[in-house]
C-alpha positions as CSV (number, residue, x, y, z in Angstrom):
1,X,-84.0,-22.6,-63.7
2,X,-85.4,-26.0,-65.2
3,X,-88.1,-28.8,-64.3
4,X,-86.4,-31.5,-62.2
5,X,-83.4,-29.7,-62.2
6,X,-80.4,-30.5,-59.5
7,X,-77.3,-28.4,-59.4
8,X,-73.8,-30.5,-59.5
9,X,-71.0,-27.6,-59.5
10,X,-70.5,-24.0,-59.1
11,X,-67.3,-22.2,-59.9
12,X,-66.1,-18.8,-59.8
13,X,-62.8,-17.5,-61.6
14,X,-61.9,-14.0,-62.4
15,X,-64.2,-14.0,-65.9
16,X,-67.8,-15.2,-64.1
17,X,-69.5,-18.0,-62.6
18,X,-70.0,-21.4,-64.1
19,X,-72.5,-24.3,-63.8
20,X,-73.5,-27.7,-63.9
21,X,-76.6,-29.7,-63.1
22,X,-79.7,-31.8,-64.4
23,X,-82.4,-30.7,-66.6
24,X,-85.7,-32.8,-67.7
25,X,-87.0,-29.9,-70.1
26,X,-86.2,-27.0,-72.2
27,X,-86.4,-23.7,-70.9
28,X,-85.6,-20.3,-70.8
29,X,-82.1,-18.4,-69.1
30,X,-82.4,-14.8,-69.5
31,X,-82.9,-14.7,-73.7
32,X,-81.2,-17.9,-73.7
33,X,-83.4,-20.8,-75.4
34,X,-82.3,-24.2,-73.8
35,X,-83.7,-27.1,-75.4
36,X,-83.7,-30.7,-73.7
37,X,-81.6,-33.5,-75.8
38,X,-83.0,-36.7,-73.9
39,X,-84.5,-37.9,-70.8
40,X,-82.4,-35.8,-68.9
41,X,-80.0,-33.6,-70.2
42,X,-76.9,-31.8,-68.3
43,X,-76.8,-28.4,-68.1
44,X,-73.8,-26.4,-68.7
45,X,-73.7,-22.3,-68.0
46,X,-71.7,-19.1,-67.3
47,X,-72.6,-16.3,-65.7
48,X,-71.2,-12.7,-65.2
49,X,-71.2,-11.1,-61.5
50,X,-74.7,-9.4,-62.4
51,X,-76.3,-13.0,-62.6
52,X,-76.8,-12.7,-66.4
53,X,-76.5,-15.4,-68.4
54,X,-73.6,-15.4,-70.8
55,X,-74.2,-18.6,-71.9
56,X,-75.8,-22.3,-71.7
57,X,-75.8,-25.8,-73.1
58,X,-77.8,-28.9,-72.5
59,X,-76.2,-31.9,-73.3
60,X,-78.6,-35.3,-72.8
61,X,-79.1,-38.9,-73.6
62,X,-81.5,-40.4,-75.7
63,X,-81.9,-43.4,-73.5
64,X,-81.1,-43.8,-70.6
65,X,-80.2,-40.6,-68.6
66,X,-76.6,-39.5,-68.6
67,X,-75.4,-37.4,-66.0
68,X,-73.1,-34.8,-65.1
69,X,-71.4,-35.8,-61.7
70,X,-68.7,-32.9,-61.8
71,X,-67.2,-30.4,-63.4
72,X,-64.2,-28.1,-63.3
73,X,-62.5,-25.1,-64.7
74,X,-58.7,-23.9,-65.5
75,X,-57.1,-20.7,-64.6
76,X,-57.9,-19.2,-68.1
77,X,-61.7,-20.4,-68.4
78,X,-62.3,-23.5,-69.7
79,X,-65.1,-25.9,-68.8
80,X,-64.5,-29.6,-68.0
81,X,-67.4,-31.6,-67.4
82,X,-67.2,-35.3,-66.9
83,X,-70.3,-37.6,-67.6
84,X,-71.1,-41.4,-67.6
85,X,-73.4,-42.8,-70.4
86,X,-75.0,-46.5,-70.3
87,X,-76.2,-46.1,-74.0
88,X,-75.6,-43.0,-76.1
89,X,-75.5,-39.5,-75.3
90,X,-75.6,-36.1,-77.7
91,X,-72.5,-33.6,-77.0
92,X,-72.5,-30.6,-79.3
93,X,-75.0,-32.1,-81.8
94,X,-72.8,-35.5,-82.4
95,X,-74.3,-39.0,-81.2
96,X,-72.0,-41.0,-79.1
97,X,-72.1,-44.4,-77.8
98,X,-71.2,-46.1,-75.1
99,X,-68.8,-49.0,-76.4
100,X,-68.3,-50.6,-72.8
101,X,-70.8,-51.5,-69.8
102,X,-70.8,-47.8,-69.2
103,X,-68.3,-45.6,-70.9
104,X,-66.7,-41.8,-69.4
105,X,-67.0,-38.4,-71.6
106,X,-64.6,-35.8,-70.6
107,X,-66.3,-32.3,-72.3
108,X,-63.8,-29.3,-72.8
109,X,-65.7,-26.4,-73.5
110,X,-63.5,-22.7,-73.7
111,X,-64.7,-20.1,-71.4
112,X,-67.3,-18.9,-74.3
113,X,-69.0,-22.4,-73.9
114,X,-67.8,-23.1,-77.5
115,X,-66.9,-27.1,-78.2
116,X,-63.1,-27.9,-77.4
117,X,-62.8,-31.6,-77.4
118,X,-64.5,-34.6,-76.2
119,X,-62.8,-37.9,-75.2
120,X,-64.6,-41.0,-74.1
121,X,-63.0,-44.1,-71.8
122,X,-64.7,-47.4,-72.1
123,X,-65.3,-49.9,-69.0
124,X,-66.1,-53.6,-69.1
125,X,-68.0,-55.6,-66.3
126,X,-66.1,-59.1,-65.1
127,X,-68.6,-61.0,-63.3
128,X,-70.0,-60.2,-59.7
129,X,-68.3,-56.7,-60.1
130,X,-70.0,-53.5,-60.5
131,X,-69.0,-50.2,-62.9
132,X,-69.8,-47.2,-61.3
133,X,-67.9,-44.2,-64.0
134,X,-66.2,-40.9,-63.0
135,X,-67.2,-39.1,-59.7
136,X,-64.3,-36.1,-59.8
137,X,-62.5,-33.8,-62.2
138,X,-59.7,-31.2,-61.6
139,X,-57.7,-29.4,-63.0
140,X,-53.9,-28.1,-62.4
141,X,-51.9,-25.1,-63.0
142,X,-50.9,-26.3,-66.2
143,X,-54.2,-27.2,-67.1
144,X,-53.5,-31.2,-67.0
145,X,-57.0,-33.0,-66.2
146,X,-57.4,-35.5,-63.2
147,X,-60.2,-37.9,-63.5
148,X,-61.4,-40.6,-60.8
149,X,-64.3,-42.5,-59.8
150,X,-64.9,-46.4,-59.5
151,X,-64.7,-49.4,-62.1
152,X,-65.1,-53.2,-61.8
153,X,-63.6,-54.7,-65.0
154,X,-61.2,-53.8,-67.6
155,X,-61.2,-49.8,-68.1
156,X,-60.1,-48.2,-71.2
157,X,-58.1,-44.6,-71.2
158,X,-56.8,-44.1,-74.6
159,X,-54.0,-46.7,-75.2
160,X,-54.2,-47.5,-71.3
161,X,-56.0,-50.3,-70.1
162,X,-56.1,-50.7,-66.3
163,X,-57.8,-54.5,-64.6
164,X,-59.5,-54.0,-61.2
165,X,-58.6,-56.6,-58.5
166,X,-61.7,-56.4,-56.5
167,X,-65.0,-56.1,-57.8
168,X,-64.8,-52.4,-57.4
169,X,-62.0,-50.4,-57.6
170,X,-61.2,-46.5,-58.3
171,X,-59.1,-45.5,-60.9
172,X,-57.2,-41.9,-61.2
173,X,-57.1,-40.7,-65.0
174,X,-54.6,-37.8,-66.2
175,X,-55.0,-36.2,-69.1
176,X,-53.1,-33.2,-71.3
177,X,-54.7,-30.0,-72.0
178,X,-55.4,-31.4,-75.4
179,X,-57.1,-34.2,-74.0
180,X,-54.3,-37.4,-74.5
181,X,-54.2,-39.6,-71.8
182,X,-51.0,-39.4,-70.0
């Protein structure tokens, strides 16, 4: 599909077959005209049972390279994808930095790839430990989100602030359909 692309995710639901991966370079899906954002951008696509492409997003940092570690989808369609950004990262034409040591983006997109919500969580480094971001996202029956990976520091969900205790610890996020932490 891409130059120096690496597929993350595939999912299948009723309504098609979603995607996410790594892309260095614009190209072409079908008709679809993907242009690259950044060093590497993360790819984001739907497909119907045919193998057409309904539609696809890349989503990149300017800097140093974001990426995509997982994504997920609800019973309905929706599209979570969670990244980790060092710097600053372009999602759905709005620049966002990271405010920590390495921050967390949690992308909503509906099952037409159009632009739900976006929330970020920020992580801070203590000494001798190490920040790693988000790993895994799911989703529930009621379309709650579940985020986890590792942290070493102070992280930042919202109002929530969790402290590791070793210098690496993981941390388990939930968070509404409409994207507050809970």
């Amino acid at each position: 599909i891409a130059t120096a692309a690496g597929l993350n995710d595939l999912h299948i639901n009723a309504s098609g077959i979603y995607m996410s991966g790594l892309a260095s370079s614009n190209f072409l899906i079908d008709t679809i005209q993907v242009v690259a954002q950044g060093m590497y951008s993360t790819l984001i696509a739907k497909f119907n049972f045919s193998g057409d492409a309904l539609w696809a997003k890349l989503t990149g940092n300017l800097n140093i390279g974001t990426t995509g570690f997982r994504s997920a989808i609800d019973t309905i369609g929706n599209f979570y994808t969670i990244y980790t950004i060092q710097d600053s990262a372009i999602f759905e034409g709005n620049k966002f930095y990271a405010t920590g040591a390495r921050d967390i983006v949690i992308l909503k997109n509906d099952s037409n790839g159009h632009y739900v919500w976006l929330r970020q969580a920020d992580f801070s480094i203590s000494p001798g430990s190490a920040v790693w971001g988000a790993q895994v996202v799911e989703v529930d029956k009621d379309e709650n989100i579940y985020v986890t990976g590792n942290f070493g520091g102070n992280a930042h969900f919202g109002n929530n602030t969790i402290t590791s205790t070793n210098p690496t610890n993981l941390f388990l996020a939930k968070y509404s359909p409409n994207g507050d932490c809970i």
